[in-house]
C-alpha positions as CSV (number, residue, x, y, z in Angstrom):
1,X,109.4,82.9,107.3
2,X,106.6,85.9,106.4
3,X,108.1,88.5,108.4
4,X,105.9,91.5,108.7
5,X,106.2,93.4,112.3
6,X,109.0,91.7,113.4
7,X,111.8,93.0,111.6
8,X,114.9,91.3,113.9
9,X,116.9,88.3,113.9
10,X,117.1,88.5,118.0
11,X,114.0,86.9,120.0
12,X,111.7,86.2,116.9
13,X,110.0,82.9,118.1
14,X,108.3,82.6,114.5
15,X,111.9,82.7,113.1
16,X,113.2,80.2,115.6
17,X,110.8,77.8,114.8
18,X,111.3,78.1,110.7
19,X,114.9,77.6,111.6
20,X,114.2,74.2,113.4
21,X,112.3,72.7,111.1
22,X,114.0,73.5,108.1
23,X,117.1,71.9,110.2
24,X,114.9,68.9,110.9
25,X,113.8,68.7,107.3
26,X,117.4,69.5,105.8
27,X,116.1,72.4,103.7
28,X,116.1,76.3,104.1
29,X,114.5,78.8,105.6
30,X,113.1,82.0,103.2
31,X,112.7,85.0,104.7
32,X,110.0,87.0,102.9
33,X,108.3,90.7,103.5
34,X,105.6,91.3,101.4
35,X,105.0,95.2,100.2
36,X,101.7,95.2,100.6
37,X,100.0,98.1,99.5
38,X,96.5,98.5,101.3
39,X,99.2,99.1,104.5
40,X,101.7,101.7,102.2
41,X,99.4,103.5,101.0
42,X,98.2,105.6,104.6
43,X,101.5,105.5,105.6
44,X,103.7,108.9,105.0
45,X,107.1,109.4,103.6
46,X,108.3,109.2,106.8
47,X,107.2,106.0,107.8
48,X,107.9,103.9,104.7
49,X,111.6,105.7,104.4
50,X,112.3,104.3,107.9
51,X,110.7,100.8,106.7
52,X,112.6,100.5,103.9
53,X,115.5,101.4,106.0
54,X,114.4,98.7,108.6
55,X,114.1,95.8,105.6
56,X,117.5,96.7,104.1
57,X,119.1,96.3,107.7
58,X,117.0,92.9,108.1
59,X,118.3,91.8,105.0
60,X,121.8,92.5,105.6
61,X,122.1,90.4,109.2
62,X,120.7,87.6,107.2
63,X,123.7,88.4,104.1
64,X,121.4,89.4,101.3
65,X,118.9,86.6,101.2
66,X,115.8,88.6,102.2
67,X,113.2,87.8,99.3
68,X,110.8,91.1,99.0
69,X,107.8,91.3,97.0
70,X,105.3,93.9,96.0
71,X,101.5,92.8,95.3
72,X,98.7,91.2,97.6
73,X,99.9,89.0,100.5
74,X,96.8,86.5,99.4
75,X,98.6,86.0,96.3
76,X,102.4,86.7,97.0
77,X,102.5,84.5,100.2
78,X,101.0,81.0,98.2
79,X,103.4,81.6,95.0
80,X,106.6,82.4,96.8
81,X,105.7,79.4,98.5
82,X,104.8,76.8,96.0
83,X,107.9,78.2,93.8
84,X,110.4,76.8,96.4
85,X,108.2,74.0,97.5
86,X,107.8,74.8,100.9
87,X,105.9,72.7,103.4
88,X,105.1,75.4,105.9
89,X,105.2,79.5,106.1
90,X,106.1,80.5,109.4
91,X,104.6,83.5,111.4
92,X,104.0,85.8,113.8
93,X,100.3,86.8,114.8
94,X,99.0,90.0,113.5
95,X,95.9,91.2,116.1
96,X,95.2,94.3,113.9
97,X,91.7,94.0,112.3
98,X,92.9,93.7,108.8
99,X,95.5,92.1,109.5
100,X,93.0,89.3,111.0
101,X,91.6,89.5,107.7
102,X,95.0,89.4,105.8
103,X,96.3,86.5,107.4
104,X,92.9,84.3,106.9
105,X,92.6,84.8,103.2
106,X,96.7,84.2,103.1
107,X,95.6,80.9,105.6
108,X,92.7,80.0,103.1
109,X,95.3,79.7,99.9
110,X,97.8,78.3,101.4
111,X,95.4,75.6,102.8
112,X,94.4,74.9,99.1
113,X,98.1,73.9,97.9
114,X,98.4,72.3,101.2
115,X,100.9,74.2,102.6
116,X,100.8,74.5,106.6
117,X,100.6,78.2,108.3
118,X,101.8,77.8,111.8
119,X,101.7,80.6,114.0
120,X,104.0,81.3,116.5
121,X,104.5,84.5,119.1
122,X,103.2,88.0,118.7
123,X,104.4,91.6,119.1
124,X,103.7,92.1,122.3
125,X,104.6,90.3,125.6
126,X,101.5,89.3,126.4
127,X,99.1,88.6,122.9
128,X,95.4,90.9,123.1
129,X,92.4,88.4,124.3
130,X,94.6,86.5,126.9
131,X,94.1,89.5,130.2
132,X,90.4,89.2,131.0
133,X,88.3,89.9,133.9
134,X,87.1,87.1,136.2
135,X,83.6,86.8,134.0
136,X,85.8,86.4,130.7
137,X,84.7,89.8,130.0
138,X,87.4,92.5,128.4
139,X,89.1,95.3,130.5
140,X,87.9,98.7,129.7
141,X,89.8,100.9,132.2
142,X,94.1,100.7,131.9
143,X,94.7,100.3,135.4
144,X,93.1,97.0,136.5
145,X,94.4,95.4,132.8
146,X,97.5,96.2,133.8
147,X,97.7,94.5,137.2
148,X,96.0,91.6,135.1
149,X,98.9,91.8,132.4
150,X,101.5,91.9,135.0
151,X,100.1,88.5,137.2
152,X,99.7,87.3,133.7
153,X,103.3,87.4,132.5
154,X,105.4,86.8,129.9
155,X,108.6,84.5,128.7
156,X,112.0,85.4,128.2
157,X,113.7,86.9,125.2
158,X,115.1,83.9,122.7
159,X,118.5,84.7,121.3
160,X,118.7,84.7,117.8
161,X,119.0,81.5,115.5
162,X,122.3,80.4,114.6
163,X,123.8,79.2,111.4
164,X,120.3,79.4,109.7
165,X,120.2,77.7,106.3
166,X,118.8,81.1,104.5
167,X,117.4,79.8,100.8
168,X,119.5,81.1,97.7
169,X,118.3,81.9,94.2
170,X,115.1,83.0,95.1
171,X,113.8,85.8,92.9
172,X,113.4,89.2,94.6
173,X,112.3,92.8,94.2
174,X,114.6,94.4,96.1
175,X,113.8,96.8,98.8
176,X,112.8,100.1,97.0
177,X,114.4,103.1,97.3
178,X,113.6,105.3,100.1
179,X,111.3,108.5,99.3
180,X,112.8,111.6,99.7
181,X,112.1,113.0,102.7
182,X,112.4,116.5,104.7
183,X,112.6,115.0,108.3
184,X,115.3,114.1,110.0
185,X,114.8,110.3,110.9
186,X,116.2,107.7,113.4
187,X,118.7,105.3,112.0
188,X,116.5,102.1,111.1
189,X,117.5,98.3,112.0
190,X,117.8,96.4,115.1
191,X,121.3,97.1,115.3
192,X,120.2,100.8,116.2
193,X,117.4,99.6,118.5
194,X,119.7,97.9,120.9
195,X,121.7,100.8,120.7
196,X,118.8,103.0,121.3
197,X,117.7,100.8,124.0
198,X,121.1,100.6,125.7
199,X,121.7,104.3,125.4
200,X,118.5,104.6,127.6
201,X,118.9,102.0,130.1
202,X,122.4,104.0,130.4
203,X,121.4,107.8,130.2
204,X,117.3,107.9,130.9
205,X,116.1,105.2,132.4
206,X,116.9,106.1,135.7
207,X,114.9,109.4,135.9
208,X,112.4,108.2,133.5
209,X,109.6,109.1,135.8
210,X,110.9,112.8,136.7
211,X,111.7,113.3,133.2
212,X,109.1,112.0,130.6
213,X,107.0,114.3,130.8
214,X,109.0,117.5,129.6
215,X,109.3,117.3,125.8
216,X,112.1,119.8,126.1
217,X,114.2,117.3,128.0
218,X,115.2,114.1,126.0
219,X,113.5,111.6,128.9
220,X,112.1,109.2,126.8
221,X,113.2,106.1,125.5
222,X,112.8,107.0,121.6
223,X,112.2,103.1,121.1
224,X,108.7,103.8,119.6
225,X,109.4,103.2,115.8
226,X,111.6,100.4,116.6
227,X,109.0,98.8,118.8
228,X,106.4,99.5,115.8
229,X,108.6,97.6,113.3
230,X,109.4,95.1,115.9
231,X,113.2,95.8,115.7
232,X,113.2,95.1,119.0
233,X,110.4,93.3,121.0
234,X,109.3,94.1,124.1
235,X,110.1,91.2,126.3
236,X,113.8,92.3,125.3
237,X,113.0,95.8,127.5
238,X,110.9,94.0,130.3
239,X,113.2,91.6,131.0
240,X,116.0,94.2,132.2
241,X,113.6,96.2,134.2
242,X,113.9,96.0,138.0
243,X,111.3,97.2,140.7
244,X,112.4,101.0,140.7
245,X,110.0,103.9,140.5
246,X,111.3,104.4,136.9
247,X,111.1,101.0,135.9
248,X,107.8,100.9,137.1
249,X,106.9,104.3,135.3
250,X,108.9,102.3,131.9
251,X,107.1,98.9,132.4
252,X,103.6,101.1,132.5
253,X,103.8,102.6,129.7
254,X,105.1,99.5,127.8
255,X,101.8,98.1,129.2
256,X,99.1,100.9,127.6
257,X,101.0,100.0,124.3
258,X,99.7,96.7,125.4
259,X,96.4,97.7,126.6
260,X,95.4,99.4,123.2
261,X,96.4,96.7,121.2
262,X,93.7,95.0,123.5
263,X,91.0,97.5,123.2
264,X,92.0,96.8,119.1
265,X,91.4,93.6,119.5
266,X,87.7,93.2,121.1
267,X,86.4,96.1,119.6
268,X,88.4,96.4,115.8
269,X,85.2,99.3,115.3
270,X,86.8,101.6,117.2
271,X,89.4,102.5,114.1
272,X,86.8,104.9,113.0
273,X,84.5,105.6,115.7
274,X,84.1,106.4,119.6
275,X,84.9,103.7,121.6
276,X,81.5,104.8,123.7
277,X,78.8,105.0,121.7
278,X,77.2,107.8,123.8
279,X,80.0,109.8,122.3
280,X,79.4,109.3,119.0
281,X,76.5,111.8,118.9
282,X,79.5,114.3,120.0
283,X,78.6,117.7,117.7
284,X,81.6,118.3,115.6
285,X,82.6,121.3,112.9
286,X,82.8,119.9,109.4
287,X,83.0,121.4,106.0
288,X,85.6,123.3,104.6
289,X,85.5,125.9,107.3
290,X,87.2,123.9,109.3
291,X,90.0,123.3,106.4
292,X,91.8,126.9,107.4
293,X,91.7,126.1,111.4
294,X,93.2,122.4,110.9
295,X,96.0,123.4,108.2
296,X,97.1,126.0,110.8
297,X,97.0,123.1,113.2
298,X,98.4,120.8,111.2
299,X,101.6,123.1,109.7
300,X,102.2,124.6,113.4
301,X,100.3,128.4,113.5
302,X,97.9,128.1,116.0
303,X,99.5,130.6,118.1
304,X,99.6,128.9,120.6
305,X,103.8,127.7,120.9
306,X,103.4,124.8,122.8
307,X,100.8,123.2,120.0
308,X,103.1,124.6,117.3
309,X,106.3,123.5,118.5
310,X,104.7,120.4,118.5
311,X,103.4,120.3,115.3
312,X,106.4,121.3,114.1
313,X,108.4,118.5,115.7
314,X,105.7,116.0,113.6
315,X,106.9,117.6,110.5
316,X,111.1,117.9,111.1
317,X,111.1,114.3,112.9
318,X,108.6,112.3,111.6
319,X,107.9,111.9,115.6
320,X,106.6,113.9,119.1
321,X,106.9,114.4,122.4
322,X,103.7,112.0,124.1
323,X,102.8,114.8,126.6
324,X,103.2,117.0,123.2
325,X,100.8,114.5,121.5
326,X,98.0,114.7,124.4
327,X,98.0,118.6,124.4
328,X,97.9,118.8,120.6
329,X,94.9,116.5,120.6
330,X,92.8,118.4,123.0
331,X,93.3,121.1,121.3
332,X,92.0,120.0,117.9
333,X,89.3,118.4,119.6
334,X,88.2,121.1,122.0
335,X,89.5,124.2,121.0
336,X,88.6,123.8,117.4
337,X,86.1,121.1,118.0
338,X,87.0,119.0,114.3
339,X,86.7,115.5,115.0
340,X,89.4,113.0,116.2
341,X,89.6,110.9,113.6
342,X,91.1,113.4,111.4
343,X,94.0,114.2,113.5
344,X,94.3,110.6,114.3
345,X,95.3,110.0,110.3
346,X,97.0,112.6,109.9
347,X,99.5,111.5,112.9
348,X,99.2,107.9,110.9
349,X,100.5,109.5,108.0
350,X,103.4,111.7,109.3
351,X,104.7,109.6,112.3
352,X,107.6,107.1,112.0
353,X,106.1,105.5,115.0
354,X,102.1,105.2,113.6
355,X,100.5,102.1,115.4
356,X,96.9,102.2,114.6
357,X,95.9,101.0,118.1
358,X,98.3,103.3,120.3
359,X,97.4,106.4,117.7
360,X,94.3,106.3,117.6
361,X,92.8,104.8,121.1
362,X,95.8,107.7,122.7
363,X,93.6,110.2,120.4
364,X,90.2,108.7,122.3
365,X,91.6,108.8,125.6
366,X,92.3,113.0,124.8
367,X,88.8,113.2,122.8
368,X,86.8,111.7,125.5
369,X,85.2,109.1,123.3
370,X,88.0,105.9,124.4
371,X,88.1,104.0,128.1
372,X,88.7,106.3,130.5
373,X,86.1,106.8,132.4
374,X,85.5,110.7,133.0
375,X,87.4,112.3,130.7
376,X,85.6,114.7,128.4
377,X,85.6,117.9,131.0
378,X,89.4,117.8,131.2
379,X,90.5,120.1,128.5
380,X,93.8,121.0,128.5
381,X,95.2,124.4,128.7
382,X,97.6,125.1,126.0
383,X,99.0,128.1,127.6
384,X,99.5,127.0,131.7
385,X,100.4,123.2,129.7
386,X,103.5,124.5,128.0
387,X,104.6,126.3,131.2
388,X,104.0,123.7,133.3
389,X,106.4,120.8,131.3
390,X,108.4,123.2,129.1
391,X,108.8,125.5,132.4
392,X,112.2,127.2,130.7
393,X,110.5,127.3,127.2
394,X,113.4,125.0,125.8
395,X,111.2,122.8,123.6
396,X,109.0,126.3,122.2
397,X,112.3,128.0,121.3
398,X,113.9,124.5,119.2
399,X,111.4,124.4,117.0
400,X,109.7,127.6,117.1
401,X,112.3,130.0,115.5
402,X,110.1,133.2,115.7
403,X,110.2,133.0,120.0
404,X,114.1,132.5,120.1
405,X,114.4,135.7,121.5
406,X,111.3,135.9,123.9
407,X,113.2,135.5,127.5
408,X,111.5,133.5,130.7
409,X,107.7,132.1,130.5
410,X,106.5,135.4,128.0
411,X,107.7,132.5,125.4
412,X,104.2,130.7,125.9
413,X,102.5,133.9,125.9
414,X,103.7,135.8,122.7
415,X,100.6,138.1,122.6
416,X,101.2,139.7,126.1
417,X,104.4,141.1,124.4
418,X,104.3,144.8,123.4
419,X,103.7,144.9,119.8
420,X,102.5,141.4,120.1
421,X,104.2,137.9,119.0
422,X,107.8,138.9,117.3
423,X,108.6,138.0,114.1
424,X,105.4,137.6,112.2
425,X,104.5,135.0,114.8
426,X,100.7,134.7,114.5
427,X,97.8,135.7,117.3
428,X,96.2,133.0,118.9
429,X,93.6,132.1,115.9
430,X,90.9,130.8,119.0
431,X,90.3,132.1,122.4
432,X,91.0,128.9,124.8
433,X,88.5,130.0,127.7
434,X,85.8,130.7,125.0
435,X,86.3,127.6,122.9
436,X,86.8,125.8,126.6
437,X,83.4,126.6,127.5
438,X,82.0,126.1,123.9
439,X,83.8,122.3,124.4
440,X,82.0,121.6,127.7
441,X,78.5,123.0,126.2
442,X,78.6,120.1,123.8
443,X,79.7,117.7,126.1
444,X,76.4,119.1,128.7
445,X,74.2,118.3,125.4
446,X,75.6,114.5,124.9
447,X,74.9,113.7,128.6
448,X,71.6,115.3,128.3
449,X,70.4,112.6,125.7
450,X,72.0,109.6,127.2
């Protein structure tokens, strides 16, 4: 059994399946996870600490039998399994466009030594490709893919195997040792992803709708990194949900993690550029002027508190707010006008949580250059933003130290202040209405050439 996204015991069809046969067969099941390093390497501190806890959880439910190696799956995958003579490697698909690749060159040597590669479930409820229009044709617009992925369906969880026959003796490199780390992480495993989940469905779930949307309130589910490391899959979450407004609100967004990994799927360019191709000739700032405006984005001194606090969450939690994700997008993107992609990795490499197809088609969706269908003109205001869904300035004051003392809505407006922002708190380093107007110029000049 390769595991790879899937890191649970508890509906993993892929695991199921290993289990039976190697009952049928009377042999053993090995459970393998393959460091590969062309994924480690983008991947942060952050994320791979939270892995490695996620492996060493894994490989405790199954009692110390999970066999890790380090190198190239293509050559890992077809020696673990000729060492232990094993007539099939078991797993689940992988829709990401190298892992497509991945998993055909694994396919192509394990075909040479004869050595079957069935593949069996996915991460998602419903696998990218299968919700199409009428004419076959892909879904470009969220709303009418998800009343296609909802007539579509999915099955019901499978409960763990029992009494699996895990393999003994088989050499391993252990799980590495976590890097050190400044952020303060969520507890890795599926153990804490049902516990997650259950202290949601108890606590949030009910005023999920009223509530996700103010990152100073804790309204969300915090299941993102758990979902990314399939801790816990998703048909586990839909299965519970009933027909409430909330629900509703939960199953959606489940669903745009869903739609993404679709857009992923038919159109694997869109990892490095505009989905539309009309907005590829988009007029960016590049050069190392732009390296000043970016690092004050990137470390949380724009400000502006709302985008700071924000940024400052990334970097204490290795995670943020998603309303806090859209309004720091738009304002990389159209207040300082640098280019998508490079916020886009550098949320890959400090977010616990960094799913290539969520990241970077939610980055799209803010830039103007993904599948909504008018979106460039809507530039969000950080200013009337942060008083709108952090009305009480909770979220500005938790991770913006400098504004503790600011009282009422002058916390989201530091500069009106006399004297200014307190406590060596910077000045807005752009003026929004200017760099607003700047934004839409550009846009004018794209839609004049199309």
């Amino acid at each position: 059994m390769w595991f790879r996204r899937d890191l649970r015991l508890s509906d993993n069809t892929a695991l199921v399946a290993a289990a039976e046969r190697a009952r049928a067969d009377g042999g053993r099941v090995v459970p393998l996870f393959c460091l590969d390093d062309v994924l480690r390497a983008p991947s942060g501190n952050a994320r791979l600490a939270f892995l490695y806890g996620c492996l060493s959880s894994l490989d405790a439910s199954m009692d110390g039998h999970l066999v890790v190696r380090h190198g190239d799956p293509a050559s890992v995958v077809p020696a673990v399994a000729q060492a232990v003579s094993a007539s099939a490697v078991f797993h689940a698909e992988d829709f990401g466009p190298y892992g497509r690749r991945r998993d055909a060159a694994v396919g192509a040597a394990l075909a040479e030594i004869d050595v079957a590669f069935p593949c069996v479930g996915s991460p998602y409820a419903v696998p990218p490709g299968e919700v199409v229009k009428e004419d076959g044709e892909p879904f470009r617009v969220f709303t009418p893919f998800s009343k296609g992925w909802r007539a579509h369906g999915w099955s019901d969880p499978v409960a763990a195997p029992t009494n699996v026959r895990w393999a003994d003796g088989v050499r391993s490199d252990g799980v590495p040792e976590a890097p050190k780390v400044d952020a303060e992480l969520p507890e890795p495993g599926e153990a804490a992803a049902k516990r997650t989940a259950r202290r949601f469905w108890d606590s949030g779930l009910a005023t999920y709708d009223e509530r996700r949307n103010l990152p100073g309130d804790d309204g969300t589910s915090r299941l993102s990194p758990y979902l990314k490391w399939g801790c816990i899959h998703p048909r586990q979450l839909l299965a519970k949900l009933g027909r409430s407004a909330a629900h509703a609100t939960f199953r959606s967004e489940l669903c745009w993690r869903e739609f993404y990994a679709d857009v992923l799927w038919h159109r694997p360019d869109t990892v490095r550029q505009a989905f539309l191709e009309s907005m590829r000739a988009m007029e960016v700032d590049t050069g190392t002027a732009t390296d000043e405006p970016f690092r004050a984005w990137a470390e949380g001194r724009t400000g502006y508190p709302i985008v700071d606090a924000a940024m400052r969450q990334l970097l204490a939690e290795g995670w943020m707010h998603n309303r806090a994700r859209m309004i720091v997008a738009s304002f990389l993107v159209k207040d300082l006008h640098i280019d998508w992609t490079r916020g886009a990795l550098w949320f890959m490499r400090h977010l616990v949580d960094g799913d290539v197809a969520s990241n970077h088609h939610g980055w799209q969706w803010v830039a103007g250059t993904g599948t909504d269908p008018a979106p460039y003109f809507r530039v969000f205001n950080p200013t009337s933003q942060g008083e709108k869904f952090d009305p009480d300035g909770t979220y500005v004051r938790r991770y913006v130290p400098e504004l503790r003392g600011v009282r009422g809505k002058a916390v989201h407006q530091p500069w009106t202040l006399p004297g200014g922002p307190p406590n060596g708190y910077p000045a807005p380093i752009v003026d929004h209405a200017a760099e607003r107007a700047e934004a839409l110029r550009r846009y004018e000049a794209v839609r004049a050439r199309a």
